[in-house]
C-alpha positions in Angstrom: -8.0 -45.6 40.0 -9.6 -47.8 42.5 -8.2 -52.0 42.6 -10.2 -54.9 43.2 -10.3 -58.1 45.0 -12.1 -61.1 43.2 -13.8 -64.1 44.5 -13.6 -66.7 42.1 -15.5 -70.0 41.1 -13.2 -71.9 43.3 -13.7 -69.6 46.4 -10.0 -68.1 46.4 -9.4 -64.4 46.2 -7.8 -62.8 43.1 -6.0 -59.7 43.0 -5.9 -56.5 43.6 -6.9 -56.1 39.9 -7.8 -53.0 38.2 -11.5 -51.8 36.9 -10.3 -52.7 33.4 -9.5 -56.4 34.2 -13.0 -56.3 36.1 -14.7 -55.4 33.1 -12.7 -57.7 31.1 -13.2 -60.7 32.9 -17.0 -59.6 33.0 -17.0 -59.5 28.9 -15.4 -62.8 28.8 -17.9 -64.4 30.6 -15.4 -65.0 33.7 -17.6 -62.9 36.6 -20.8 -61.9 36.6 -23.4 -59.9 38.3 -23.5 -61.9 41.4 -19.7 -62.6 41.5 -18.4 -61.5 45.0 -15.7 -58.6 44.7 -14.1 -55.4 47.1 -12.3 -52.4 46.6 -8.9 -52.6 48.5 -10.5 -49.8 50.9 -13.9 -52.1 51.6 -13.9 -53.8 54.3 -16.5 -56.2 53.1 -17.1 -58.5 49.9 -20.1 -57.5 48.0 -21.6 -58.5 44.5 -20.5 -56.8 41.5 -24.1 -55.8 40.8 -23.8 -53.4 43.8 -20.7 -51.5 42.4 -22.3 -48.5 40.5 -18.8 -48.3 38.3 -19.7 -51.4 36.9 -23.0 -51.1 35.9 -22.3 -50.1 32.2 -20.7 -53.2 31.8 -23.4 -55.3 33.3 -25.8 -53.9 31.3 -23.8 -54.3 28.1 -25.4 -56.2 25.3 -24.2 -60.2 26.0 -23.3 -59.5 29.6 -24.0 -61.9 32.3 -27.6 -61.9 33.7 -27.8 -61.2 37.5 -29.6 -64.8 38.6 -29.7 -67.9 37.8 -26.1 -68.5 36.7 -23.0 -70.2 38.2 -20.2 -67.4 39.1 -17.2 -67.8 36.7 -13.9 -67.6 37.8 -11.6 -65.1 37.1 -7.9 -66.5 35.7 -5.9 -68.9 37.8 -9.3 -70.6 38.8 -10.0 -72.8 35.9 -7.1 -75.6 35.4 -9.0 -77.2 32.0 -5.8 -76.7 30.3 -3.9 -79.5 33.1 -6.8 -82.1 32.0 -5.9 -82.2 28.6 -3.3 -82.6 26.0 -1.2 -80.7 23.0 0.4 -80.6 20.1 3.1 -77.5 19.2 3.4 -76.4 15.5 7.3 -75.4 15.8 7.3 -74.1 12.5 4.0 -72.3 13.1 4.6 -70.9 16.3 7.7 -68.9 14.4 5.5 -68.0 11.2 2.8 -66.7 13.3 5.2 -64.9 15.4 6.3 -63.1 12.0 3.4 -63.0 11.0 2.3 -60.7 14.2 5.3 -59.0 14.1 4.4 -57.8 10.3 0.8 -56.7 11.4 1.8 -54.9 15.1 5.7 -54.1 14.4 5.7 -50.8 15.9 4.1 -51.9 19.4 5.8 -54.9 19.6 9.5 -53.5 18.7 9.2 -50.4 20.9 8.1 -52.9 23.9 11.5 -54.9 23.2 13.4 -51.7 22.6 12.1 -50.3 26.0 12.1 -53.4 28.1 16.3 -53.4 26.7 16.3 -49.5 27.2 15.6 -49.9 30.9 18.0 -52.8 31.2 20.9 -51.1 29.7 20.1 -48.3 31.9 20.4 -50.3 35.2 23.7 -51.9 33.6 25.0 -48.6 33.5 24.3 -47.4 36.3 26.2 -50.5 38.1 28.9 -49.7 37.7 28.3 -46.6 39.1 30.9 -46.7 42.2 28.6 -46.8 46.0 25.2 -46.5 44.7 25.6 -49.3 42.2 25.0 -51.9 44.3 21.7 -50.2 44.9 21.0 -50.5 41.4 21.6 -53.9 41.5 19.5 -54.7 44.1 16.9 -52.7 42.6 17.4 -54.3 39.2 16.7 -57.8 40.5 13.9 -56.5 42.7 12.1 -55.4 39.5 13.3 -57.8 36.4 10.0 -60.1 36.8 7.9 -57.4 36.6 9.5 -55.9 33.8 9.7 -59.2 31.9 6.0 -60.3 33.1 4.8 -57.1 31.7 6.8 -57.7 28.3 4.7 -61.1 28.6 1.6 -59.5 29.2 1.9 -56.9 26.1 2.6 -59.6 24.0 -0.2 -61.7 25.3 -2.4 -59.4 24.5 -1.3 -58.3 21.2 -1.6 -62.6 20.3 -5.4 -62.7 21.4 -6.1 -59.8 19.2 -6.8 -57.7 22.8 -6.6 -53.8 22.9 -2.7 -53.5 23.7 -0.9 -50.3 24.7 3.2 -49.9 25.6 1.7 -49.4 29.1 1.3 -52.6 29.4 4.8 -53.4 30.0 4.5 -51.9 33.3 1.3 -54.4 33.9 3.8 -56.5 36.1 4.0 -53.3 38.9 0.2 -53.9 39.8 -0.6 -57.4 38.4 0.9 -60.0 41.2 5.0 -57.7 41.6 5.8 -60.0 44.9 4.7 -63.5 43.0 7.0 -62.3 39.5 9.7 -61.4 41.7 9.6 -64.7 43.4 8.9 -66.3 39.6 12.3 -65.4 38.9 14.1 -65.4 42.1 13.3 -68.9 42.9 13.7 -70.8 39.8 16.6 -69.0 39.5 18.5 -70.0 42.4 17.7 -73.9 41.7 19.0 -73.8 38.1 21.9 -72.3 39.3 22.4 -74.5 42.1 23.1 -77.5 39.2 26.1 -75.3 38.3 27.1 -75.8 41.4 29.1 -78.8 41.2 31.2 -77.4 37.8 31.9 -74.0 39.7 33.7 -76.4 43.0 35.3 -78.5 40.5 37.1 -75.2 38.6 37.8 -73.2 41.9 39.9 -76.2 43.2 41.6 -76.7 40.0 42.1 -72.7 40.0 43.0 -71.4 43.3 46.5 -73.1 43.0 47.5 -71.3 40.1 46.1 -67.7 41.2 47.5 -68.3 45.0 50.1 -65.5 45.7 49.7 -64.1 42.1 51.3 -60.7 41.8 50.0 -59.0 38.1 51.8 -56.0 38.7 55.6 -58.0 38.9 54.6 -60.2 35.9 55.7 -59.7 32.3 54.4 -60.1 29.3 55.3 -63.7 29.0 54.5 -64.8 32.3 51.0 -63.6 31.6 51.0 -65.9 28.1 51.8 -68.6 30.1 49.6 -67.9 32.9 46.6 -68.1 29.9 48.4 -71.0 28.9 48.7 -72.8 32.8 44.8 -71.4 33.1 43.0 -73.2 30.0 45.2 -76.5 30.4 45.0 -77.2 34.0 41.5 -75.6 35.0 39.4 -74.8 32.2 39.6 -77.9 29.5 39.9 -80.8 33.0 36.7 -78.5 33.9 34.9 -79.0 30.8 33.2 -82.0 31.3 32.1 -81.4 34.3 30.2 -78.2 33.2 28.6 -79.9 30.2 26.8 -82.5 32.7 25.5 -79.9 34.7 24.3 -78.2 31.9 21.7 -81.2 30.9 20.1 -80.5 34.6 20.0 -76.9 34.2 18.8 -76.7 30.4 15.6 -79.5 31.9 14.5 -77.2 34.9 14.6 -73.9 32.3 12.5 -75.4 29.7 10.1 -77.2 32.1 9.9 -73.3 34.2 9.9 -71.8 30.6 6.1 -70.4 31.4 6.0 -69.7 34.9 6.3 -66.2 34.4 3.3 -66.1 31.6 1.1 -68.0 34.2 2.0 -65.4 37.2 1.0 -62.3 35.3 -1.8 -64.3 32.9 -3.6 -66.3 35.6 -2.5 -64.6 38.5 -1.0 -67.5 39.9 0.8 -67.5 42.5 4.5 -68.4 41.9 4.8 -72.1 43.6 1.9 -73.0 41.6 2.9 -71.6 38.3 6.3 -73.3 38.4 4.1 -76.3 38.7 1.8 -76.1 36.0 4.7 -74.7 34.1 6.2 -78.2 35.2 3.2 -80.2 34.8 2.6 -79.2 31.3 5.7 -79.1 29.8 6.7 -82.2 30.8 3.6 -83.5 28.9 5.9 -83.0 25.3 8.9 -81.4 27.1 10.9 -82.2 24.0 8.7 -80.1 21.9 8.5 -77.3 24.2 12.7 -77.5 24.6 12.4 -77.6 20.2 10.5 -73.9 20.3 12.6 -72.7 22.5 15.8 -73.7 20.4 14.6 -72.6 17.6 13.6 -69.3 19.1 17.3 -69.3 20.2 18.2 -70.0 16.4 16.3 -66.9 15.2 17.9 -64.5 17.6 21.2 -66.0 16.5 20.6 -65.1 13.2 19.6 -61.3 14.8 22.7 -60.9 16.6 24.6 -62.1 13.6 22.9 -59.0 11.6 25.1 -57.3 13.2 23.2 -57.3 16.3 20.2 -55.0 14.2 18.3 -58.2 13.5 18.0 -58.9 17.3 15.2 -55.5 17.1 13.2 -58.0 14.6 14.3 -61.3 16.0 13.4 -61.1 19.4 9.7 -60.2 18.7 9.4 -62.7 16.7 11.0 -64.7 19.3 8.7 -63.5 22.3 5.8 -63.8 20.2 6.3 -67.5 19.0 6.5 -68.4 22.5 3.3 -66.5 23.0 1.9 -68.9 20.9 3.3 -71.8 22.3 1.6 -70.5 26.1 -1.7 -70.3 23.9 -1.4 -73.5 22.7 -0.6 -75.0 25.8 -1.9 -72.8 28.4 -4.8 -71.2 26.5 -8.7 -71.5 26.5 -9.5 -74.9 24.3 -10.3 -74.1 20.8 -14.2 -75.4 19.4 
């Protein structure tokens, strides 16, 4: 199957994309006839009118004419959603999410249970002596694109878009490089507000475990090495950790959508951490309230004896579909 390279509305390239985003974008209106486009084996841009795989869907009933009309932009091109404002529904974001789960449970639970499936797989093999430090590598090479694509197939299901398990893979051909940085980058900087706490602890630690010999100790030197541990590094530690948690918790929330954007609008990561940034900040205490109370349903999951979490976590994902939609989305009339 042949990919794509789009020239949107605002003169950047978009892709490679697949002939079923091409026709999508063409059925929403976003590219048209004259809309500039090339296979990845082109060497030249040409208009979509001239690709003979396309013609079906440019003689479709509603589809753009081929003169006459302004070229729309494919997703990432049109930033309406930065020019105006929101309001989340918490509560509704969570119903709806039930609500979604109630009407699409067995696609949305077997994309959960396959996303966990592979991630329990790549925790196994870990700690696999040698090689697991491949799989490590491997594993952090490939968690955006997994998660993007857990995104995207709940994206879709939300619009009311034709949805498949396949899309969970969506992240291995829509934008892999940009989700990997998504998550690499945001990552180190929250972690880099740990910092601090993680100094703090080592210097209170490293006198106590200097020369430690576990083999030569007995039973009640190890009691009162748990004893030495929580009173002289962990609890004088505390308070530095719960300072650097108000940092960390701000720059998650405020990147909460920067992986939706990468895979959505095809973004590429620097500017999706932005407008993850930009808009969030807008109400960034109702945007931290969805994602606590997503938190709060998934607690009650893992309570269930952990069972709940297959429900839970759908919900979860799909309420903060909602909240993207809301935020992110095309505005309503």
């Amino acid at each position: 199957m042949a990919n794509y390279i789009i020239i949107g509305g605002d003169g950047k390239e978009y892709g490679p994309v697949t002939d079923a985003d091409v026709r999508q974008w063409l059925d929403e209106g976003r590219l048209n006839a004259q809309s500039q486009a090339k296979a990845e084996s082109d060497a030249e841009f040409r208009a979509l009118a001239q690709f003979p795989e396309f013609a079906d869907a440019l003689a479709a009933p509603g589809a753009p004419g081929t003169s006459g009309l302004k070229m729309a932009a494919p997703p990432g091109s049109n930033d309406d959603y930065l020019r105006r404002d929101y309001e989340l529904d918490l509560g509704g974001c969570i119903a709806r999410g039930f609500g979604l789960l109630k009407s699409n449970g067995g696609l949305l639970i077997g994309g959960v249970l396959i996303y966990g499936l592979i991630q329990m797989a790549f925790s196994l093999f870990e700690k696999i002596p040698l090689i697991g430090y491949f799989f490590t590598i491997a594993n952090l090479v490939m968690t955006g694109a997994f998660t993007g694509g857990l995104f995207y197939l709940f994206l879709r299901v939300v619009r009311g878009e034709p949805a498949s398990l396949g899309d969970l893979f969506a992240g291995f051909r829509r934008s892999f490089g940009q989700l990997f940085l998504g998550v690499l980058v945001p990552g180190l900087l929250i972690s880099l507000t740990m910092l601090p706490f993680l100094i703090v602890f080592w210097l209170k630690l490293s006198p106590l475990v200097k020369g430690l010999n576990p083999d030569a100790m007995s039973q009640q030197d190890a009691i009162n090495m748990v004893r030495d541990f929580i009173s002289t590094a962990l609890l004088p530690s505390l308070w530095v950790l719960l300072i650097c948690i108000i940092p960390a918790t701000y720059l998650s929330v405020s990147w909460k959508f920067t992986l939706p954007l990468i895979i959505d609008q095809q973004l590429d990561f620097a500017a999706a951490m932005k407008a993850s940034w930009r808009k969030v900040n807008q109400h960034w205490w109702q945007v931290f309230g969805l994602v606590l109370l997503i938190d709060l349903v998934n607690l009650a999951g893992f309570c269930a004896c952990c069972v709940g979490l297959i429900v839970s976590v759908p919900i979860g994902l799909a309420a903060l579909m909602y909240g993207y939609e809301t935020i992110f989305g095309a505005e309503k009339s």
